[in-house]
C-alpha positions as CSV (number, residue, x, y, z in Angstrom):
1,X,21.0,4.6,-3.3
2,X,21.1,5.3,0.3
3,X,17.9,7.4,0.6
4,X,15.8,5.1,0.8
5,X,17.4,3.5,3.8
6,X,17.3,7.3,5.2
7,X,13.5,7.4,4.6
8,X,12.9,4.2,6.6
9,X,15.2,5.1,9.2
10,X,13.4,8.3,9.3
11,X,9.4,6.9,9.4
12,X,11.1,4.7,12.6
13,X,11.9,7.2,14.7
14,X,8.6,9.3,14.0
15,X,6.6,6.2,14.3
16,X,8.4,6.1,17.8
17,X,8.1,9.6,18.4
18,X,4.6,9.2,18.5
19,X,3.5,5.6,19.3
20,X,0.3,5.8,20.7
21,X,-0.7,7.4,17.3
22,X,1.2,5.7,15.0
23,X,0.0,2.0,17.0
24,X,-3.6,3.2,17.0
25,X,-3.2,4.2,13.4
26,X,-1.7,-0.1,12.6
27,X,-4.4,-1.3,14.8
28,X,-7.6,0.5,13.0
29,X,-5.5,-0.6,9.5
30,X,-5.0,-4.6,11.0
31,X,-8.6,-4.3,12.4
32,X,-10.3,-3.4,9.2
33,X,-8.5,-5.6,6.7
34,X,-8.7,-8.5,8.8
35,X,-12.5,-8.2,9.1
36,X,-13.0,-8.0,5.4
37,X,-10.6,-10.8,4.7
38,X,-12.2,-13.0,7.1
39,X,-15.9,-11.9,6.6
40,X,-14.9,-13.3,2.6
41,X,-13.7,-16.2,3.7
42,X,-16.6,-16.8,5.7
43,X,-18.9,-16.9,3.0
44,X,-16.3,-19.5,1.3
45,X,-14.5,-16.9,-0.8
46,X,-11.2,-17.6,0.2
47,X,-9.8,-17.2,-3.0
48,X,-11.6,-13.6,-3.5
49,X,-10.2,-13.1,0.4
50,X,-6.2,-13.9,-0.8
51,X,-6.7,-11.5,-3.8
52,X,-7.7,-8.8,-1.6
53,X,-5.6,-8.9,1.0
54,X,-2.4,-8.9,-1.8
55,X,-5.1,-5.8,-3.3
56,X,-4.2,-3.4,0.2
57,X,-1.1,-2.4,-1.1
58,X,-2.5,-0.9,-4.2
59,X,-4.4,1.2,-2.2
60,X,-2.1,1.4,1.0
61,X,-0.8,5.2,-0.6
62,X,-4.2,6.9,0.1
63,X,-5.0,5.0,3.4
64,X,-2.0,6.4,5.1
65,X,-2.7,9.8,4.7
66,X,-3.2,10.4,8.2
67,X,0.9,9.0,8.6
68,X,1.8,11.9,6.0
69,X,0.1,14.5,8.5
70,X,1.5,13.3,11.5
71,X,5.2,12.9,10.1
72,X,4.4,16.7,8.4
73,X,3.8,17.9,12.0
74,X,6.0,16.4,13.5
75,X,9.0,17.8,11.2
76,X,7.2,21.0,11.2
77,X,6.7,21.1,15.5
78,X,3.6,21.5,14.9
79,X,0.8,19.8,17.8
80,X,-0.2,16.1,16.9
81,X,-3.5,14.6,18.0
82,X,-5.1,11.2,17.5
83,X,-8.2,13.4,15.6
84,X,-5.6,15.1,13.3
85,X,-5.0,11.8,11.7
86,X,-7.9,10.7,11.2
87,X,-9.4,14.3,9.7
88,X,-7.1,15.6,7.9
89,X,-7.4,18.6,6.7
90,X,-6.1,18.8,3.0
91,X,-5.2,21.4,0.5
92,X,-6.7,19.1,-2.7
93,X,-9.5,17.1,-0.7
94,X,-11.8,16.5,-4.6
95,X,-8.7,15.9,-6.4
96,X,-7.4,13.0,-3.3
97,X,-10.7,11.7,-3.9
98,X,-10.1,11.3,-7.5
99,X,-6.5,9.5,-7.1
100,X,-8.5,7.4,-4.9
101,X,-11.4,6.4,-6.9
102,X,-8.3,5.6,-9.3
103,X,-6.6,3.3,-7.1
104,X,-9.7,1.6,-5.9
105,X,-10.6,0.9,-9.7
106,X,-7.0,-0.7,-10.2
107,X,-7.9,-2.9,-7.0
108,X,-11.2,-3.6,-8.6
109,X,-9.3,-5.0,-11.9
110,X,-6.3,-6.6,-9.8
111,X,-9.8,-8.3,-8.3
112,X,-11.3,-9.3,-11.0
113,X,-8.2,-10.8,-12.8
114,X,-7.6,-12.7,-10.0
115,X,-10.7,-14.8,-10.0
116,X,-10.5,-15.1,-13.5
117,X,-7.3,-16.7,-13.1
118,X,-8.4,-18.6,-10.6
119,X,-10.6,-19.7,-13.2
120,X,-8.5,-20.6,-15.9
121,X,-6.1,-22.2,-13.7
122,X,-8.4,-24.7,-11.3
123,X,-11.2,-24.6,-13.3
124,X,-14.6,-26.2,-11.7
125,X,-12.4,-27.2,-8.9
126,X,-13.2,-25.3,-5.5
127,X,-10.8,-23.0,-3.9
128,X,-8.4,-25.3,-1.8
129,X,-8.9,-25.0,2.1
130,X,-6.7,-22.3,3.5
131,X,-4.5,-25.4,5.5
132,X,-3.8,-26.3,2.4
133,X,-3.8,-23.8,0.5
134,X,0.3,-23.6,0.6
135,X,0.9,-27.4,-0.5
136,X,-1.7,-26.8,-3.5
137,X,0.1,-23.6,-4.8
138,X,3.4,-24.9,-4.5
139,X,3.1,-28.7,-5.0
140,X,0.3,-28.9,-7.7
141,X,0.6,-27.9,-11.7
142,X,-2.2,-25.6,-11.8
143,X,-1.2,-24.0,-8.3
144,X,2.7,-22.9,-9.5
145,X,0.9,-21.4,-13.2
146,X,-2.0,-19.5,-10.7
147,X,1.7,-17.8,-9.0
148,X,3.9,-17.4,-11.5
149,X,1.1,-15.8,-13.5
150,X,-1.1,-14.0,-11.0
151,X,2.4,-12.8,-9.7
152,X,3.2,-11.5,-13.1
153,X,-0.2,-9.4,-13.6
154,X,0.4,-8.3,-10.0
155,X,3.4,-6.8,-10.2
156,X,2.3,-5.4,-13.2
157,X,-0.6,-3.8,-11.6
158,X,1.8,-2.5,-8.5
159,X,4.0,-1.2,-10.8
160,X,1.5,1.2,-12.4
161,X,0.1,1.8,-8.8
162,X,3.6,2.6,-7.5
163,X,4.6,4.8,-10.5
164,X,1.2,7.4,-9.8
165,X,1.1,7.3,-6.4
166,X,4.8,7.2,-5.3
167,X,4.7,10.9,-4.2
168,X,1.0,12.4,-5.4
169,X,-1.0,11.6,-2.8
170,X,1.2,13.2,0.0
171,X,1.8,16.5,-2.6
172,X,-2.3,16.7,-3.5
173,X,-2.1,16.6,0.8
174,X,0.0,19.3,1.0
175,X,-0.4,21.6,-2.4
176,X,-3.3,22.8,-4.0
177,X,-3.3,21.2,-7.5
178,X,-5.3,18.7,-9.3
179,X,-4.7,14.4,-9.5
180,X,-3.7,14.0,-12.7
181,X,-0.9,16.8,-12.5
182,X,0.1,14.8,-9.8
183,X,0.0,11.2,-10.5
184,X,2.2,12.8,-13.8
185,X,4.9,14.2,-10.9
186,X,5.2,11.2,-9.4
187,X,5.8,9.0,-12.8
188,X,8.2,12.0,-13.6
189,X,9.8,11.3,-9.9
190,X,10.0,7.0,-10.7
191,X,12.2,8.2,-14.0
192,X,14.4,10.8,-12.5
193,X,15.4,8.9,-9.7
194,X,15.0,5.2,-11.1
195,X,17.8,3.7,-8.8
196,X,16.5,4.9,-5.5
197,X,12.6,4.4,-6.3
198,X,13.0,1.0,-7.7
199,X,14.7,0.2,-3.7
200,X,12.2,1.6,-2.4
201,X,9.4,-0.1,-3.9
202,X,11.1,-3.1,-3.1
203,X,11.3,-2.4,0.2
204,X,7.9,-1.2,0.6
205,X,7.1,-4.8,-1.2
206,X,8.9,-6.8,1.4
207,X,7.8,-4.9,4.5
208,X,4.4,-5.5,3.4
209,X,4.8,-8.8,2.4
210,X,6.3,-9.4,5.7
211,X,3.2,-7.8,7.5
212,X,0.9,-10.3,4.8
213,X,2.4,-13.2,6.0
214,X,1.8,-12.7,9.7
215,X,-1.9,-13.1,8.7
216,X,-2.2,-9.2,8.6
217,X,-0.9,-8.7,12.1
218,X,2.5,-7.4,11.3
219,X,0.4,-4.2,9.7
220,X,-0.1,-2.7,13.1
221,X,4.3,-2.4,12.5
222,X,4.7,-2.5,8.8
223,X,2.0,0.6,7.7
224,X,2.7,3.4,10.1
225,X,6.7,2.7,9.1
226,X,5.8,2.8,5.6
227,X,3.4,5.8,5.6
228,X,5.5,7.7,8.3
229,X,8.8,7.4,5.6
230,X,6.7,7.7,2.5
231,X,6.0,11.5,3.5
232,X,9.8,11.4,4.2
233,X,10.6,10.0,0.5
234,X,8.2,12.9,-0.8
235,X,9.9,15.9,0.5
236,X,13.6,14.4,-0.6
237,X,12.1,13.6,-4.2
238,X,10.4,17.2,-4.2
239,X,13.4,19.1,-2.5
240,X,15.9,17.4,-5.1
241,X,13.9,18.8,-8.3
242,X,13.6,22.3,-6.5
C-alpha cells in the first residue's frame, strides 16, 4: 500500500530534477485547457465548458507522454531536452494513436452524457452563471440530482479510463506491441494489484481535482507530478509481474 506514495514521491523529485521542462510541460497543459474552457464559455457553453474540463483527466494518460520520456531518461542518464518531450520518439507510435482515438471517444460520451443530463435535470432552464453556479448545484433540487448523478456516470467512465490506461500508454511508449494487448495489461495490472491501484487512482483523482479547482492553474503542479510518477507506477507494476 505504500507504493503509491513511493511513485509520487518519486515523479517530485524528477519533476524537480528538471523544472524548466517539467514547468514548461504544466504551462502548455494549463495554457491549452484554459483556452478551450474559456473559448466555450464564451460562446455561453458553460455547462459544455464544466464537462470538459472534468473530461481532461480521461485523457490526461496520453497527454503526458512526453513526462513518461523525460522520467525514462532521467532514470536511464540518458540527455533530456525540451524537444524530446514534445517529439517523442515511440516504439508503438499507430497503436498510441489508437489508445488515443479510444480515450478521446470515452471523452466524447462523458461529453455527450453530460449535456444530456444537463438536460434532464434543468430542463429549458439556461445553464446558471458561473458566480452562481456553486449555490445552484448545491442549494437547488435539480443541481444536487445533476452531481450525485453526473458524478455517478463519471466515475463510471474514469473507472473504465483508469482500468485501460493505468500502465498502456507508457508500455505502447516503450515496447513494440499493439493497443489492445495493452489496454488488456493494464486491466490485468488494476486486478493483480487492486489495493495499491485503487490508492493511486484516488490520488491521481484528488491531485487533479485539486489542480480543477484552482480554475486549471494548479495543472502547471498537479500534471508533470502525475505524469512524472505514472511512468514510475509502470515500471514497479511491470517489474513485479517479471
Amino acid at each position: 500500500m505504500d507504493s503509491p506514495w513511493r511513485w509520487l514521491a518519486l515523479g517530485w523529485r524528477d519533476m524537480w530534477a528538471v523544472p524548466g521542462i517539467s514547468l514548461t510541460y504544466g504551462l502548455v497543459f494549463f495554457g491549452v485547457s484554459a483556452a478551450i474552457v474559456a473559448g466555450l464559455a464564451v460562446l455561453s457553453w458553460s455547462a459544455v465548458a464544466l464537462a470538459m474540463a472534468a473530461g481532461f483527466m480521461l485523457v490526461g494518460p496520453m497527454l503526458a507522454v512526453g513526462l513518461y520520456e523525460a522520467s525514462r531518461r532521467l532514470e536511464a542518464g540518458e540527455p533530456l531536452h525540451l524537444r524530446d518531450i514534445f517529439f517523442v520518439a515511440t516504439k508503438s507510435p499507430s497503436q498510441l494513436a489508437l489508445l488515443g482515438g479510444a480515450l478521446m471517444l470515452v471523452l466524447l460520451i462523458w461529453m455527450r452524457l453530460a449535456t444530456l443530463l444537463f438536460a434532464l435535470f434543468f430542463g429549458g432552464e439556461g445553464f446558471p452563471p458561473l458566480s452562481n453556479f456553486l449555490q445552484t448545484l448545491f442549494f437547488t433540487s435539480h443541481g444536487l440530482g445533476l452531481m450525485v448523478v453526473g458524478t455517478a456516470v463519471g466515475a463510471v467512465l474514469a473507472a473504465f479510463v483508469f482500468a485501460i490506461s493505468a500502465i498502456s500508454v507508457p508500455m505502447l511508449m516503450e515496447r513494440d506491441m499493439d493497443a489492445v494487448s495493452a489496454m488488456g495489461e493494464s486491466a490485468l495490472a488494476v486486478l493483480r494489484h487492486p489495493k495499491e491501484l485503487l490508492l493511486w487512482a484516488w490520488l491521481i483523482a484528488v491531485i487533479m481535482a485539486a489542480g480543477l479547482a484552482t480554475l486549471l492553474v494548479g495543472m502547471i503542479i498537479a500534471f508533470p507530478l502525475i505524469g512524472h510518477a505514472t511512468w514510475h507506477a509502470y515500471r514497479d507494476i511491470t517489474a513485479q509481474k517479471n
